[in-house]
C-alpha positions in Angstrom: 140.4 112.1 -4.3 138.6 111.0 -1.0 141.2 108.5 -0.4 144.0 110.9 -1.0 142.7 113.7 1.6 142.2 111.1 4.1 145.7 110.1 3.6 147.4 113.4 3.9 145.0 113.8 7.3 146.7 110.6 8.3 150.0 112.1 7.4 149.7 115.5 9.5 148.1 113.7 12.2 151.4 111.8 12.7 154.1 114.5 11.6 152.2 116.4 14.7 152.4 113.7 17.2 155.8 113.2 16.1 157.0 116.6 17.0 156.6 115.6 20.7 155.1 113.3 22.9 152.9 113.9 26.2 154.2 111.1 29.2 152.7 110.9 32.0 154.0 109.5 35.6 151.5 107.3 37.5 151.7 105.5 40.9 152.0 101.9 40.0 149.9 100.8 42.5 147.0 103.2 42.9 147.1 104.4 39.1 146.9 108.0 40.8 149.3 110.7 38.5 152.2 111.5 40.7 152.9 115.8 40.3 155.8 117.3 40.5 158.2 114.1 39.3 161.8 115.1 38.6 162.9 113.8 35.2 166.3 114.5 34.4 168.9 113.4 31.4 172.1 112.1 31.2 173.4 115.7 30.3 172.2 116.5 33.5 169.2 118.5 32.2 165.7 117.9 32.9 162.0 119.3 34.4 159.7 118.9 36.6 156.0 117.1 35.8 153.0 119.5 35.9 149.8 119.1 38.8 148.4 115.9 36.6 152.0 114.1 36.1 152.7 115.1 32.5 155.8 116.3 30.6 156.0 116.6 26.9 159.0 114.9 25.2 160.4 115.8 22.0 161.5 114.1 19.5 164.8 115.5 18.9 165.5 113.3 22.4 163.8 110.2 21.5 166.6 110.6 18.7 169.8 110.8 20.8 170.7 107.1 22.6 169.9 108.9 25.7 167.8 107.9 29.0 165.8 109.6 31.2 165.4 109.0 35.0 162.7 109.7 37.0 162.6 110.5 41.0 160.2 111.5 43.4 159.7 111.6 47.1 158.6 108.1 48.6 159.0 106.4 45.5 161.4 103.8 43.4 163.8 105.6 41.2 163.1 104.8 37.3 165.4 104.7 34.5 164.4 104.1 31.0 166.0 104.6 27.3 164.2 107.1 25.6 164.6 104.6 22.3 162.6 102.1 24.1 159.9 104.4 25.3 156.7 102.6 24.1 153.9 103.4 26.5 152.6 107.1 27.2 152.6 106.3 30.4 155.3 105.7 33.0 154.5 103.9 36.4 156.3 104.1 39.2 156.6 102.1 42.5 156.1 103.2 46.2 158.8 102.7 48.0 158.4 99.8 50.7 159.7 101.8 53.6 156.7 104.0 55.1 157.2 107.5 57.1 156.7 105.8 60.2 159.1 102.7 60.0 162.6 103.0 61.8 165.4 103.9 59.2 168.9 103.1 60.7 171.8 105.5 61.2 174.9 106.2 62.5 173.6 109.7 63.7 170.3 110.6 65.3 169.3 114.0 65.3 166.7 116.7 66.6 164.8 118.9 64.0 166.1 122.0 66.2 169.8 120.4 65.4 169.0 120.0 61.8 167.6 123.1 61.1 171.0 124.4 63.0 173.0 122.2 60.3 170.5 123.8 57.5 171.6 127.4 58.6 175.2 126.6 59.0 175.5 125.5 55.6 173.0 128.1 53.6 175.7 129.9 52.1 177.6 126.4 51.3 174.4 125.0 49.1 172.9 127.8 48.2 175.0 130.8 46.2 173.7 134.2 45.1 176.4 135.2 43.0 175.5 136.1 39.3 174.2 133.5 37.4 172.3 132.6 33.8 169.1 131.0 33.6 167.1 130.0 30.6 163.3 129.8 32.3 160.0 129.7 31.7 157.7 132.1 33.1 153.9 131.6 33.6 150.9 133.7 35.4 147.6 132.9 35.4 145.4 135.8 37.1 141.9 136.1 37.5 139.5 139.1 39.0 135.7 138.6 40.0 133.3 140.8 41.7 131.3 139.3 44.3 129.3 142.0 45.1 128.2 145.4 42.9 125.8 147.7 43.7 125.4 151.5 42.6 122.8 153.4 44.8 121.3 156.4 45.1 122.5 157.5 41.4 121.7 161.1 40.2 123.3 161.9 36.4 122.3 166.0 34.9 123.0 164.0 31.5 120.2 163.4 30.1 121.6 160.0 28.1 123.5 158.9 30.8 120.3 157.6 33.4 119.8 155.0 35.3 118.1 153.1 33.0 121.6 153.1 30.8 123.5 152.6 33.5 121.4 149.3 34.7 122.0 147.8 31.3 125.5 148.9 31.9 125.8 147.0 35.1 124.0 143.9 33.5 126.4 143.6 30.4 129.4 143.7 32.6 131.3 140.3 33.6 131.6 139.3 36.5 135.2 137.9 36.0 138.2 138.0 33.5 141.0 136.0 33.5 144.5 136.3 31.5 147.5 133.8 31.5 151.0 135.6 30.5 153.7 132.9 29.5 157.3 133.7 28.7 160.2 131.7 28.0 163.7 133.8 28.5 167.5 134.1 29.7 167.3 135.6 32.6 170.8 137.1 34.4 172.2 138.5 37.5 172.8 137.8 41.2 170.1 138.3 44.2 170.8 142.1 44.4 167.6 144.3 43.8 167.3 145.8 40.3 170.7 143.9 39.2 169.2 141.5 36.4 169.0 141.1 33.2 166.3 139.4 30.6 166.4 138.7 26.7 163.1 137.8 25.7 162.7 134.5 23.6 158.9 133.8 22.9 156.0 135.1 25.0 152.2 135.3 24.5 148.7 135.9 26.4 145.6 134.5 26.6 142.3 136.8 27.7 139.1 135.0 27.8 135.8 136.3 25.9 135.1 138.5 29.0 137.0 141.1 27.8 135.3 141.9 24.7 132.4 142.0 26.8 133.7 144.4 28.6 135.7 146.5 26.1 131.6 147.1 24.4 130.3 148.4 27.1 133.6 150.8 28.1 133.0 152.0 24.3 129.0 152.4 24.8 130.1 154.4 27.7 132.8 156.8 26.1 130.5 157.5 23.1 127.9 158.8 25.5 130.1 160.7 27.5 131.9 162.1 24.2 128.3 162.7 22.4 127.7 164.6 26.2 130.8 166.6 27.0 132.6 169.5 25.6 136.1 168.1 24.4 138.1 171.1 26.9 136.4 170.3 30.0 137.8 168.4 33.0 136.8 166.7 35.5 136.6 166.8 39.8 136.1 163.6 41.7 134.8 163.8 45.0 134.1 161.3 47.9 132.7 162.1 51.0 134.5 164.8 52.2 137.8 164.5 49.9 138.1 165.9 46.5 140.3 165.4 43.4 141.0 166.4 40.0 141.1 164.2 36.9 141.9 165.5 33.1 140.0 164.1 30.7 140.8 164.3 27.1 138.0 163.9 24.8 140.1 164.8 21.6 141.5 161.4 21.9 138.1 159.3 21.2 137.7 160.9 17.6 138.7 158.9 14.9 142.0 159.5 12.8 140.6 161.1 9.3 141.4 158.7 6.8 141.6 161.5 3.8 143.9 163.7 6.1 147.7 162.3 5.0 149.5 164.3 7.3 147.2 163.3 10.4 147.8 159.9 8.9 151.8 160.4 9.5 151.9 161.4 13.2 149.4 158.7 13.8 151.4 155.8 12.8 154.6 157.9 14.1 152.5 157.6 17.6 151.7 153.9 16.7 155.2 153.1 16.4 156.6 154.7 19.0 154.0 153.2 21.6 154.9 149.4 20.2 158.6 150.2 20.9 157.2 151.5 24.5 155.4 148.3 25.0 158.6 146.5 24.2 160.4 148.0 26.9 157.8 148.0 28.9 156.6 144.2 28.7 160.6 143.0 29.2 161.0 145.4 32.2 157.7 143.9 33.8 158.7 140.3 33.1 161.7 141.1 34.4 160.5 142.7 37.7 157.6 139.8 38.1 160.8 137.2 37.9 163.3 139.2 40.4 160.0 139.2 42.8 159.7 135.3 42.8 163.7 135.0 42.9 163.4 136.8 46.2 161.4 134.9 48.0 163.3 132.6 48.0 163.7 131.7 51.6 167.4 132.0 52.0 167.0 135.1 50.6 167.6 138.5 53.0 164.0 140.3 52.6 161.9 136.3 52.4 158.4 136.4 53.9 159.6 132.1 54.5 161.5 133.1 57.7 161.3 129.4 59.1 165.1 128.5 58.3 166.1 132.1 59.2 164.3 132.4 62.4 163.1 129.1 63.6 162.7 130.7 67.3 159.0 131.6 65.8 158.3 128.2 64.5 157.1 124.7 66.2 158.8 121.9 64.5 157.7 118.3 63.9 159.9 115.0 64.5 161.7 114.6 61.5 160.9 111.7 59.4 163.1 109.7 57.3 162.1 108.9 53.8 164.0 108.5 50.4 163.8 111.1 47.7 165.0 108.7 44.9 168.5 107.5 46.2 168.6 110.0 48.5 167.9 110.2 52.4 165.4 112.9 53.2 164.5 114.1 56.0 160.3 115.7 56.4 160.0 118.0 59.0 156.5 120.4 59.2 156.1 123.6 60.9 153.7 125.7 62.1 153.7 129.3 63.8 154.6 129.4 67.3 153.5 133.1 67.7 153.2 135.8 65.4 154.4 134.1 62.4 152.5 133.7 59.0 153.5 130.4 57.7 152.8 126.2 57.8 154.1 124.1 55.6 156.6 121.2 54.9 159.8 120.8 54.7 162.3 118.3 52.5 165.9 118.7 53.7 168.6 116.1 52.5 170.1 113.8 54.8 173.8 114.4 53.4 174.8 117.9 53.0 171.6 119.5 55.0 170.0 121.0 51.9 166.2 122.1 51.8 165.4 120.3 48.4 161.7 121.2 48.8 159.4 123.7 50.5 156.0 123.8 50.9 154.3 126.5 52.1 150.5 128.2 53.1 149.5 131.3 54.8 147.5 130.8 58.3 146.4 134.4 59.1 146.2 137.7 56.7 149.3 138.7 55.6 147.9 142.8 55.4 144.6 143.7 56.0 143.4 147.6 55.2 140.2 149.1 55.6 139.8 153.1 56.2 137.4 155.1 55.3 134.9 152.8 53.2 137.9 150.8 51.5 138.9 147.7 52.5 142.5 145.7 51.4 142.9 142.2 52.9 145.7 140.0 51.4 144.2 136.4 52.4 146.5 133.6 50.2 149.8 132.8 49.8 150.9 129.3 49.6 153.0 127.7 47.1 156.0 124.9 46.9 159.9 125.6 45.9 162.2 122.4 44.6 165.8 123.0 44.4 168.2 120.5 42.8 172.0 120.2 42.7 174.5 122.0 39.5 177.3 120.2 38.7 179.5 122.4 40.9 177.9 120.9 43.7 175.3 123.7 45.1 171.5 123.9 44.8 169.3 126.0 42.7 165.4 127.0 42.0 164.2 124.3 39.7 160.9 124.9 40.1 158.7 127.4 41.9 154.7 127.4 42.3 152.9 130.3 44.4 149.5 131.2 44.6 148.7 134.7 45.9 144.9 136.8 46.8 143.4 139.5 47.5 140.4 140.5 48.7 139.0 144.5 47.7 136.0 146.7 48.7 135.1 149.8 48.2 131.7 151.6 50.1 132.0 155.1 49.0 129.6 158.1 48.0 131.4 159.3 44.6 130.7 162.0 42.8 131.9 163.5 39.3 131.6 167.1 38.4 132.3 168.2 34.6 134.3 171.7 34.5 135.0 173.7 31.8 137.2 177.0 31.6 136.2 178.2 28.1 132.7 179.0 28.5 131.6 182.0 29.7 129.3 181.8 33.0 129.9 178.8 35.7 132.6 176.3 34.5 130.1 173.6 36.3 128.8 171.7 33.0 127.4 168.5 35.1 127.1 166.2 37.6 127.2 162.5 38.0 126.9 161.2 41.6 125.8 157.7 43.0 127.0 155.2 46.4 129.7 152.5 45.2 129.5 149.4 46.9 132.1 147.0 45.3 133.8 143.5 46.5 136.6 141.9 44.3 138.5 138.9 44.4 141.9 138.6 42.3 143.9 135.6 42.8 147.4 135.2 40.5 149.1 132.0 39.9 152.7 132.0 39.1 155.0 129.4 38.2 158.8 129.1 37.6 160.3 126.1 35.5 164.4 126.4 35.1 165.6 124.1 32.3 169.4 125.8 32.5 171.9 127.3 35.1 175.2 128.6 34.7 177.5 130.7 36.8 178.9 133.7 35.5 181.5 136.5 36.4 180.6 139.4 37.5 182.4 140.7 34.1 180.0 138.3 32.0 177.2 139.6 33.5 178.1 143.0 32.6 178.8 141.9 28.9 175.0 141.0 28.5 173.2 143.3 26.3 169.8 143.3 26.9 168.0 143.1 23.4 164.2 142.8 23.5 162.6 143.2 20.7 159.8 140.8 21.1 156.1 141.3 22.1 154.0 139.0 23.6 151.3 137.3 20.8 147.7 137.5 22.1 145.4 135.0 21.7 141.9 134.5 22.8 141.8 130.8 23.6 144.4 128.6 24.8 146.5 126.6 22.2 148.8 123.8 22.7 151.0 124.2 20.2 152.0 127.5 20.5 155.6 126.2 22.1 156.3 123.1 19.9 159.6 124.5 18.5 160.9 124.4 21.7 
């Protein structure tokens, strides 16, 4: 019997590493991973490595008499058969020729006249007609205070002191993270609120954080629902300003399991807030995606003005290098005056294409701060690689941005508990105290295209959108949770 469970752990252990395969591209010289790597197929379909070099293989290609090739920026092109992919591990070699050694050709030009020749032929490489994508979709967003203070505190609830409100303050985390993936056909052209999204898989991942936090938000509501007569409201005051904010404490008692008829409209309210969150997950996914389609920086509204309006950049000598087979040219910029931007970029030799665009903020994009509240959006950097379709123009193949924000808040707040249906004063309580809060948010986003296809304007408009699926949560990262695709 021992022997036999050890062999059908043997058994699963290879039926999983069968279903795909992790490969990873390495410099062959310095052993470093090499990011970014396009690997592409015969059927002219591939993806782009990850920050470390990896890409997961399937085995469904290792079965086809197919071969991949492999290309990146200052390296040897690579070309293997996927039936006589061995080794994990692929290792490429640098290219002999360095940035700074002469390349010879027949034409010699300035990277003003280049980024002329990049302009002229934008609408040549680049098309924003309609168009279907099959993408995956990833953000990764974290929050955490740096600094939380709550001074001179004063509470007419008996239960709700300072000493409850310090153990409060010491139960709460100090950051929460969340990653949102979502694979997809996405549709449409680069026209605002003219896409489309069917929904094929997604999930999210919250850390332990927010059960943390989810306690202590329920510690808090029993004490103010033990405290507070169900019809009262509230008025929020700050300084000198003043506001009103309903607050329904019907809605923290429990549904009465004996009560059949309660039990009804509660899981008539159930139902119809799932179908809610259906709608309302694909319309945010498809918002988040139509935001990083347009800024793009061909694009009319891009914040990447460098190709657009060069007159406020300082350009670099271009370089030659070779992007696989192909002669690149590197050219960096930097602001000359008011502009936001530094960064790199990649533009092919041939037909004048930006095939790569690296980018990084130098100065705060919007800063805000009135009136005790402070708003300073401090990063934005990111890269964008665009490859060649069949019909001969370029499209997003992959898109990497990292964006944050920095909050504070310095306020005197105040919270006073009305009620209309007693008789006397409708004053019940007061809560009041001196908020001093700093947050940091960063969100990571990333694009990976594994399909394009041009459609007809008619095409477009045949696409139903049908999304019936919700996004599964989980608490802790798992790898397998796209193996099927």
């Amino acid at each position: 019997m021992r022997y036999f469970s050890y062999f059908i752990f043997l058994l699963c252990a290879y039926t999983l590493q069968a279903q795909s395969k992790q490969v990873q591209i390495v410099d062959s010289l310095s052993l470093e991973p090499i990011p970014f790597a396009t690997v592409h197929f015969s059927n002219n379909k591939g993806l782009i490595t990850d920050a470390i070099g990896y890409f997961e293989l399937l085995s469904e290609q290792v079965e086809v008499n197919d071969s991949l090739f492999v290309s990146s920026l200052g390296y040897d092109g690579l070309a293997v058969g996927l039936k006589q992919l061995q080794d994990s591990i692929l290792y490429v070699m640098p290219q002999a020729i360095a940035l700074d050694n002469v390349i010879l050709t027949n034409k010699s030009y300035t990277s003003e006249k280049i980024i002329d020749l990049v302009q002229e032929r934008l609408e040549r490489n680049y098309s924003t007609d309609y168009s279907k994508k099959r993408l995956f979709y990833k953000e990764y967003y974290t929050q955490s205070i740096k600094k939380l203070e709550i001074n001179k505190f004063k509470s007419s609830i008996q239960e709700l002191n300072r000493s409850l409100l310090d153990s409060f303050l010491f139960q709460m985390p100090r950051a929460r993270e969340y990653t949102s993936e979502t694979l997809c056909h996405f549709s449409g052209n680069f026209e605002e609120d003219n896409q489309k999204i069917n929904l094929i898989k997604a999930r999210k991942t919250f850390d332990k954080g927010d059960d943390l936090l989810n306690s202590v938000r329920n510690r808090l509501w029993k004490t103010l629902h033990d405290n507070i007569k169900p019809d009262s409201y509230f008025k929020i005051r700050s300084g000198i300003f003043g506001g009103g904010l309903d607050l329904d404490m019907s809605e923290l008692d429990k549904v009465d399991s004996t009560n059949l008829k309660a039990l009804q409209e509660f899981e008539k309210k159930k139902s119809e807030k799932k179908l809610k969150r259906q709608k309302n997950f694909s319309k945010s996914q498809k918002k988040e995606i139509a935001s990083l389609y347009s800024e793009l920086f061909f694009t009319k509204k891009a914040e990447l003005n460098c190709i657009q309006k060069p007159s406020r950049y300082l350009f670099s000598e271009p370089e030659l290098t070779f992007e696989g087979s192909n002669l690149t040219y590197v050219i960096n910029y930097k602001p000359k005056g008011g502009a936001d931007f530094e960064g790199t970029l990649y533009i092919n030799a041939e037909d004048f294409a930006v095939t790569r665009l690296d980018f990084n903020n130098v100065k705060s994009l919007f800063k805000l701060k009135l009136l005790g509240v402070s708003y300073n959006e401090n990063l934005k950097s990111g890269r964008m690689i665009f490859s060649k379709n069949t019909n001969g123009q370029y499209a997003l193949t992959y898109l990497q941005m990292t964006e944050g924000t920095l909050i504070g808040v310095d306020r005197p707040l105040k919270f006073i508990e009305k009620n209309k249906f007693v008789k006397g004063r409708r004053k019940q309580n007061e809560i009041s105290f001196r908020l001093d809060l700093v947050m940091r948010s960063i969100d990571q986003y990333e694009l990976r295209v594994f399909d394009h296809e041009s459609l007809t304007e008619e095409a477009f408009q045949a696409i139903e959108e049908t999304n019936d699926v919700l996004p599964k949560y989980h608490k802790e990262f798992t790898t397998n949770f796209w193996e099927e695709f």
